[in-house]
TORPA-973393 format. One line per 2 residues: number of its first residue (from 1); their letters; for each residue x, y, z of C-alpha. Coordinates in Angstrom, 1 decimal. Example, Ala and Ser with C-alpha at 12.3 -4.5 7.8 and 13.67 -1.06 7.14 Angstrom:
<sites>
1 = AS = 12.3:-4.5:7.8 ~ 13.7:-1.1:7.1
</sites>
This chain:
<sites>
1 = XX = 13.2:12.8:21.6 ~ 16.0:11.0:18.8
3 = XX = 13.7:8.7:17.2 ~ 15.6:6.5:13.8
5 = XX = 13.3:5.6:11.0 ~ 14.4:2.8:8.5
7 = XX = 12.9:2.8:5.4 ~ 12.2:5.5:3.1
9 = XX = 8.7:4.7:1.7 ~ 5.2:5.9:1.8
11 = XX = 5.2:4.8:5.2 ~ 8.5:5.8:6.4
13 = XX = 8.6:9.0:4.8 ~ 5.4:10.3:6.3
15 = XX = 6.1:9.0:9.8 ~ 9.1:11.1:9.5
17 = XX = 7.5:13.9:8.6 ~ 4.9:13.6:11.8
19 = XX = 7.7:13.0:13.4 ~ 9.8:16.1:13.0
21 = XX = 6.8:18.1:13.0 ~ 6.0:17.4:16.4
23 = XX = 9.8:18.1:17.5 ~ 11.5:14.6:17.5
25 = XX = 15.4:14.7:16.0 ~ 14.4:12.6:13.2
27 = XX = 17.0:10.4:11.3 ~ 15.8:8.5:8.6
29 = XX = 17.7:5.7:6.9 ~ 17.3:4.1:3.8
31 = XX = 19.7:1.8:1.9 ~ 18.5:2.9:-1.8
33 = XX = 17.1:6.2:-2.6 ~ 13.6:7.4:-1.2
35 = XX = 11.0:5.7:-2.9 ~ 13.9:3.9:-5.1
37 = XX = 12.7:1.6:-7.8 ~ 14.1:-1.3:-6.2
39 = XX = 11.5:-1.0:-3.4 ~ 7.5:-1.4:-2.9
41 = XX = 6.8:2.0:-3.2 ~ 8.2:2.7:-6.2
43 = XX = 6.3:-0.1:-7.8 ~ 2.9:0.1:-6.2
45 = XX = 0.0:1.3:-7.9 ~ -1.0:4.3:-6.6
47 = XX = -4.9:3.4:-6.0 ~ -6.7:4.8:-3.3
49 = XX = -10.3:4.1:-1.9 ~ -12.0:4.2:1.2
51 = XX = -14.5:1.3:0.1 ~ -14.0:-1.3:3.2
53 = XX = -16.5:-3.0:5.2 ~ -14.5:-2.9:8.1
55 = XX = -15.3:0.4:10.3 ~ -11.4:0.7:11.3
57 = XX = -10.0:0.2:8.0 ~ -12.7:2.8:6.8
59 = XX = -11.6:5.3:8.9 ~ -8.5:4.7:8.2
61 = XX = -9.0:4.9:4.0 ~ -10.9:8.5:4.8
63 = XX = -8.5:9.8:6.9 ~ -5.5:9.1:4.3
65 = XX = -7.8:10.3:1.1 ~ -8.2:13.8:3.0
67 = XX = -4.5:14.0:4.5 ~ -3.8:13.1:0.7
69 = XX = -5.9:15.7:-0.5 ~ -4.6:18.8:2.0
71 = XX = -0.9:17.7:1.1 ~ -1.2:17.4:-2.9
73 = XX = 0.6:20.3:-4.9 ~ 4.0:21.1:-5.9
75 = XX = 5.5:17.9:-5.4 ~ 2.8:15.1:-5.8
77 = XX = -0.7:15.6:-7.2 ~ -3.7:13.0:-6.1
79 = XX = -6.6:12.8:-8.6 ~ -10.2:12.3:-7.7
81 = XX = -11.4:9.1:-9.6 ~ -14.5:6.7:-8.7
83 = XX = -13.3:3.0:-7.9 ~ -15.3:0.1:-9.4
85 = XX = -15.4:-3.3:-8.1 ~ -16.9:-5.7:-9.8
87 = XX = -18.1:-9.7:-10.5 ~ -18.9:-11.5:-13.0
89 = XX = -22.0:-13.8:-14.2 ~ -21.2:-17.1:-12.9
91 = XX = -19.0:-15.9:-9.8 ~ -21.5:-15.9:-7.2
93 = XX = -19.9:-16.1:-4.2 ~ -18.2:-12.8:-4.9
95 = XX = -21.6:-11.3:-6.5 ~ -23.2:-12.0:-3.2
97 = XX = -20.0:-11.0:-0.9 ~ -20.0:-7.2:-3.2
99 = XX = -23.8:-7.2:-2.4 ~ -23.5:-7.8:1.2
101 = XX = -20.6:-5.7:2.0 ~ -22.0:-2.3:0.4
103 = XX = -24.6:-2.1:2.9 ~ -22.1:-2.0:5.9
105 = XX = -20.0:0.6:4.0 ~ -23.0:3.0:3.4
107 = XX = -23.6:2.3:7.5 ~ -19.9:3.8:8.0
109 = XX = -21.1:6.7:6.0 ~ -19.0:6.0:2.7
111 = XX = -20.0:7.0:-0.1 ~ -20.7:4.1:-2.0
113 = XX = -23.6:2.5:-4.1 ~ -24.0:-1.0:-6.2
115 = XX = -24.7:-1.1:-9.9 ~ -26.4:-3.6:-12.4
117 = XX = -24.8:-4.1:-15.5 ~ -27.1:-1.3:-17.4
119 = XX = -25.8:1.2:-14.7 ~ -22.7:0.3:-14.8
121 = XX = -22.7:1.1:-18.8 ~ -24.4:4.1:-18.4
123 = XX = -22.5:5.5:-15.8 ~ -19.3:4.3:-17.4
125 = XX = -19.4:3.6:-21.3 ~ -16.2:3.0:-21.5
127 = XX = -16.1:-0.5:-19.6 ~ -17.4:-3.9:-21.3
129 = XX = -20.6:-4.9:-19.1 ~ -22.3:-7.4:-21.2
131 = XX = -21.2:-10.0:-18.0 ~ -21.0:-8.3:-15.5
133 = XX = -23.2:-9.9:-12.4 ~ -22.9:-7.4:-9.9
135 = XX = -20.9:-3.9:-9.8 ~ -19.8:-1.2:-7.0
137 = XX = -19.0:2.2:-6.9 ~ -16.8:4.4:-4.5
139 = XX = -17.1:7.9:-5.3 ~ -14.3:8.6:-2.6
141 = XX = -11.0:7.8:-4.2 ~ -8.4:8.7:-6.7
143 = XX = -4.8:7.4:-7.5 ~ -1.1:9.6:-7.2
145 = XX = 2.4:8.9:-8.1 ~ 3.5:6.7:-5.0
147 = XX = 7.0:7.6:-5.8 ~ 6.5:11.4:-6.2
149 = XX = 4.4:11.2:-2.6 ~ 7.2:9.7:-0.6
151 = XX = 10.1:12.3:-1.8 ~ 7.5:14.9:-1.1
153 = XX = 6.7:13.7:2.6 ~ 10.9:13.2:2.5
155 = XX = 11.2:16.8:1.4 ~ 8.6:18.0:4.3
157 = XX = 10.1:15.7:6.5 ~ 13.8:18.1:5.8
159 = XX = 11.9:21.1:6.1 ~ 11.0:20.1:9.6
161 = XX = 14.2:19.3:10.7 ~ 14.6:15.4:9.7
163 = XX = 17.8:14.2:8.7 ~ 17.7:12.1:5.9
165 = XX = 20.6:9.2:5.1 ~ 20.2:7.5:1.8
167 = XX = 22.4:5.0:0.9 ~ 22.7:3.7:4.5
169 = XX = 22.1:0.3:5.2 ~ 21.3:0.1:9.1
171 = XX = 21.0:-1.9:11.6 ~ 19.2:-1.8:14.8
173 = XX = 19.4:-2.9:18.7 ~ 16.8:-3.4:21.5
175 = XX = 16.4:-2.7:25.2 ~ 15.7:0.1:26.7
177 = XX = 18.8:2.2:25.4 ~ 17.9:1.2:21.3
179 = XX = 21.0:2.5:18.4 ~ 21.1:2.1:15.2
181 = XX = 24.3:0.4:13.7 ~ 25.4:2.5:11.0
183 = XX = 28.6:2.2:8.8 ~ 29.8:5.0:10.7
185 = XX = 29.4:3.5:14.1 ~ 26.1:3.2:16.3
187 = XX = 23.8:5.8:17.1 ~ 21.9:5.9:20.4
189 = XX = 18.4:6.5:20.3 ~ 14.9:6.9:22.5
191 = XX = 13.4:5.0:19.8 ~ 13.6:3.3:15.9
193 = XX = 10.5:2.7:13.8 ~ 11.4:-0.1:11.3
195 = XX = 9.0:0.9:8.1 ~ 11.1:-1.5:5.7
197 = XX = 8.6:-3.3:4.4 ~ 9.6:-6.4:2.9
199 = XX = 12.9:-6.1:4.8 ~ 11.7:-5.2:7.8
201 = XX = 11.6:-9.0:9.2 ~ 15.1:-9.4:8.7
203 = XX = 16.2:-6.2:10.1 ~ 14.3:-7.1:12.9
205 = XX = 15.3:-10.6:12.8 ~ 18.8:-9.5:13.5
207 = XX = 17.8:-7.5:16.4 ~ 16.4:-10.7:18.2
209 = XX = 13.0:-9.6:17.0 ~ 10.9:-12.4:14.8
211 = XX = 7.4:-11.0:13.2 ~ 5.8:-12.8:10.7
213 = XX = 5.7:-11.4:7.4 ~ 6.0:-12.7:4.6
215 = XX = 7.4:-10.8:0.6 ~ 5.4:-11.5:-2.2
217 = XX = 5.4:-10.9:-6.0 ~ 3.0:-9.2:-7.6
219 = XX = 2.9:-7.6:-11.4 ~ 1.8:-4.8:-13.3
221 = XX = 2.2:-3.3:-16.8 ~ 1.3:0.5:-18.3
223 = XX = -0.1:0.9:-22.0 ~ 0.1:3.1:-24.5
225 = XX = -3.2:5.4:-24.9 ~ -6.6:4.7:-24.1
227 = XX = -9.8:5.9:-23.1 ~ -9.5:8.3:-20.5
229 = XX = -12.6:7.8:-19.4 ~ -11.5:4.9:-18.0
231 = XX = -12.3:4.7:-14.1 ~ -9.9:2.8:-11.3
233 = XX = -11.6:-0.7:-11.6 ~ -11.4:-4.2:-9.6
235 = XX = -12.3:-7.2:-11.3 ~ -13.1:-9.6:-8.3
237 = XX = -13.8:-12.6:-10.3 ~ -10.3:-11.8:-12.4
239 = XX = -8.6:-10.6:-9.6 ~ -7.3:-8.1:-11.7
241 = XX = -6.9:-3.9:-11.2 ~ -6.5:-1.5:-13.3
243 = XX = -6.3:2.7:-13.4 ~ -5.6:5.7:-15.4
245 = XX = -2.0:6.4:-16.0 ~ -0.2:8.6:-18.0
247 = XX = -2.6:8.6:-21.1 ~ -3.0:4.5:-20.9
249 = XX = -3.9:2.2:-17.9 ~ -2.2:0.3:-15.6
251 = XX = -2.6:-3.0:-15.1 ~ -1.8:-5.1:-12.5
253 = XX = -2.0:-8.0:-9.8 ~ -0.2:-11.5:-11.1
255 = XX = -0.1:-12.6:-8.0 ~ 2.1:-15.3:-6.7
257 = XX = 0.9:-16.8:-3.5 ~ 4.7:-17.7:-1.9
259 = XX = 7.1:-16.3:0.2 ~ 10.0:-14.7:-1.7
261 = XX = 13.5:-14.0:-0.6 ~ 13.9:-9.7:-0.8
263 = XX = 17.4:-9.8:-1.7 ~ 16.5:-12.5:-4.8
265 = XX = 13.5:-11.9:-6.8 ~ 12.1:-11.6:-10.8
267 = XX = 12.2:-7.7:-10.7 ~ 10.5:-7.8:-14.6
269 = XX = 6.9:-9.2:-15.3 ~ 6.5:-12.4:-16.7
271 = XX = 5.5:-12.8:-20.4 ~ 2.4:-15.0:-19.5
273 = XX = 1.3:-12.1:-17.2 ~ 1.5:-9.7:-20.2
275 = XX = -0.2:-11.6:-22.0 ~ -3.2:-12.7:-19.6
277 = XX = -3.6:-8.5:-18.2 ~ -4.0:-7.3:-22.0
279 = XX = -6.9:-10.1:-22.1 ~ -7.9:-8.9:-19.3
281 = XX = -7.6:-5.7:-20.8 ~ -9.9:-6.3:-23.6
283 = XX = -12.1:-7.9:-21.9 ~ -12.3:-4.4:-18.9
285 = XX = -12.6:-1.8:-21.9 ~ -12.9:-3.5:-25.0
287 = XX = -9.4:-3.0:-26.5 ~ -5.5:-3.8:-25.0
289 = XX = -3.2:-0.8:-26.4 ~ 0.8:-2.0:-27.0
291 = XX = 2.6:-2.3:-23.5 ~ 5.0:0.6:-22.6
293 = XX = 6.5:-1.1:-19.6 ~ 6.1:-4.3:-17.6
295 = XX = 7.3:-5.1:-13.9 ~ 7.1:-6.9:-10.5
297 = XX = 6.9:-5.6:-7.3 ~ 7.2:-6.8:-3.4
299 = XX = 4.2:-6.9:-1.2 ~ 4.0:-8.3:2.5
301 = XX = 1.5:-10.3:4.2 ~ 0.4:-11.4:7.8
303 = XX = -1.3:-14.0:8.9 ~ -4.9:-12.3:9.6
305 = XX = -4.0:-10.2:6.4 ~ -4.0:-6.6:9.4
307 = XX = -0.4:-4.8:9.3 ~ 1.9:-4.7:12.1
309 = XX = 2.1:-1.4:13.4 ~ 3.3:-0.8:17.1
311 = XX = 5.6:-2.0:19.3 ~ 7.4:-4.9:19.2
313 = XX = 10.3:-4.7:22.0 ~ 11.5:-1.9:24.6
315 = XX = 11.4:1.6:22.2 ~ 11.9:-0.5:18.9
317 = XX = 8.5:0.2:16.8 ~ 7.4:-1.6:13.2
319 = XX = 5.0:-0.6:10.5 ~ 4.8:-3.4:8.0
321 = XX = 2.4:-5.9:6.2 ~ 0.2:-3.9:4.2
323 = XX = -1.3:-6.4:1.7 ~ -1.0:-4.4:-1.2
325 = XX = -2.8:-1.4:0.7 ~ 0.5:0.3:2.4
327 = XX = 0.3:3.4:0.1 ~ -3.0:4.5:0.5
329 = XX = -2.9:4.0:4.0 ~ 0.3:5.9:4.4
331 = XX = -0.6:9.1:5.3 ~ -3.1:7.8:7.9
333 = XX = -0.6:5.2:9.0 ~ 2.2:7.4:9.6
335 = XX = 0.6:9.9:11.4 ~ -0.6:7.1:13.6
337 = XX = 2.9:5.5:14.6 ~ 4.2:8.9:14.7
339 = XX = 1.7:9.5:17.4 ~ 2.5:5.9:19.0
341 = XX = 6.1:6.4:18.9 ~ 5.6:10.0:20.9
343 = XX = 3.2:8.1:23.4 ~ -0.5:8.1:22.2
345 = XX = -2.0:4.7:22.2 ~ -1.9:3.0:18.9
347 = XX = -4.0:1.6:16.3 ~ -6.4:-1.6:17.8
349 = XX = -6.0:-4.4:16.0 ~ -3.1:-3.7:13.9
351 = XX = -1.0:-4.1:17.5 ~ 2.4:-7.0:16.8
353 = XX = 2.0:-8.3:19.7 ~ -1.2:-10.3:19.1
355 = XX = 0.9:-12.4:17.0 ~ 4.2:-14.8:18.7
357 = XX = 6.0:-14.1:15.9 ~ 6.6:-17.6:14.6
359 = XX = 3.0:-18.4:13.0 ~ 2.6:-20.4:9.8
361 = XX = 0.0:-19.2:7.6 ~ -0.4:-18.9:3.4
363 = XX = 0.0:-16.0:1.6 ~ -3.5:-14.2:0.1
365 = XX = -4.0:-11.7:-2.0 ~ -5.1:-8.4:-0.8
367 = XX = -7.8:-7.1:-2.9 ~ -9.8:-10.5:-2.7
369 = XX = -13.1:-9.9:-2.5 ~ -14.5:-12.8:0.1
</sites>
């Protein structure tokens, strides 16, 4: 089976790789580099947890943290940290959603437990508790180098017999003989998979294909050195994240709740975000170490805040709108449309079809805590 991929992120990469490795003539195309810094992937966080409520997102989370954890090595490493989420004395609409979601999560057999404030301090001394309402703790969960995953699944993917264009914008055609439209002519196909994230509406778009997604802006910053001690941690009530990185912590979230255009967007963090995350910073673990580098990154919602992942015309196939969460998903998810793509059913809910295509909705963010 010829099967085109387009995109080479977390997503793309791994689907690639399932691809090939079940023996589909995988072409991948991406228009940067795999994992360039122009693209979601190589800007997200790198924070991974199985901590949802939801049983199908749970299994999900557990299936990428232990597909994460068999593939780690040589060319990507995934650390085992716990993931705190937290709020704050006077939020208590979040205090009573943390409480009331915790339950569900131990009844999907996650290993998860709330904390008081004294816990909290006692099990982590390095985080300022003194206000802290309510506090949660996944023990299942850890953070990698998003960037160094995807050339690794890439690499894997070659290894298996993908071929892998770089520097190839593409685009794609529907009906029941799908190409690709490369510069050097068009390519038949059984089947594409468009994992372009925030690009994948307009690829699409062009194809006669409308899903709606919509690019959004987010920020983070790294500091200088810190505490290592430091766990991955979600304020709720700040809506603020942060994690271990390189010595210091990342920072992130600056949010903005808006569609943006993902040829024309603030690549660099805003000053008043820099400013706000090392309050927040001080206010997480007590001091904000100088910034070593600021940015912004694309995420993409939906309107029900579920991806799109399935198929959305005759043999074309899309794996987008991840909230925030398409990187430690991705080994999960890729395996998945790789199986969906080669005829298995795919994943309930997260089906394109449930939507027309054309729905207005707002953008959230999404880590909330509701």
């Amino acid at each position: 089976m010829r099967v085109a991929v387009v995109g080479g992120g977390a997503v793309g990469t791994t689907a690639a790789y399932d691809l090939a490795r079940r023996g589909a003539d995988v072409w991948l195309y991406e228009r940067d580099a795999v994992a360039s810094d122009a693209a979601s992937t190589g800007r997200a966080a790198g924070i991974c947890y199985d901590a949802f409520a939801d049983r199908r997102d749970a299994d999900l989370a557990r299936r990428a943290l232990g597909r994460f954890r068999d593939l780690s090595g040589e060319g990507f490493s995934f650390t085992d940290c716990p993931y705190v989420w937290l709020a704050r004395a006077g939020d208590d609409s979040r205090a009573a959603a943390i409480e009331e979601q915790v339950p569900r999560m131990r009844e999907h057999g996650l290993d998860v437990a709330l904390l008081d404030a004294d816990e909290l301090a006692a099990r982590f001394p390095a985080l300022e508790t003194a206000d802290v309402a309510v506090a949660a703790v996944a023990r299942d969960a850890g953070y990698l180098d998003p960037a160094a995953y995807a050339r690794e699944m890439a690499d894997r993917a070659r290894e298996a017999g993908a071929t892998i264009k770089t520097g190839t914008e593409v685009g794609v055609t529907t009906g029941p003989d799908p190409a690709v439209l490369t510069p050097a002519g068009e390519r038949a196909v059984d089947a594409v998979l468009v994992a372009a994230g925030a690009h994948a509406k307009a690829i699409l778009a062009a194809a006669g294909v409308t899903i709606p997604l919509k690019p959004y802006r987010v920020q983070a910053l790294v500091t200088g050195p810190t505490d290592p001690a430091v766990p991955m941690l979600y304020d709720a009530t700040a809506g603020v994240y942060l994690r271990p990185r390189g010595g210091g912590v990342l920072v992130g979230d600056g949010t903005e709740p808006r569609a943006f255009d993902p040829d024309d967007w603030k690549q660099s963090a805003d000053d008043d975000f820099v400013a706000d995350a090392r309050e927040h910073l001080r206010r997480a673990i007590g001091v904000a170490p100088a910034v070593e580098r600021a940015w912004a990154g694309l995420c993409t919602a939906t309107p029900d805040r579920d991806p799109l992942v399935g198929e959305v015309a005759d043999c074309v196939y899309v794996a987008t709108g991840w909230q925030g969460h398409g990187v430690m998903r991705a080994p999960a998810i890729g395996d998945a449309v790789a199986r969906e793509v080669l005829g298995a059913d795919g994943i309930p809910g997260f089906d394109p079809g449930r939507f027309d295509g054309d729905e207005e909705f707002a953008v959230a963010e999404g880590m909330a805590v509701e």
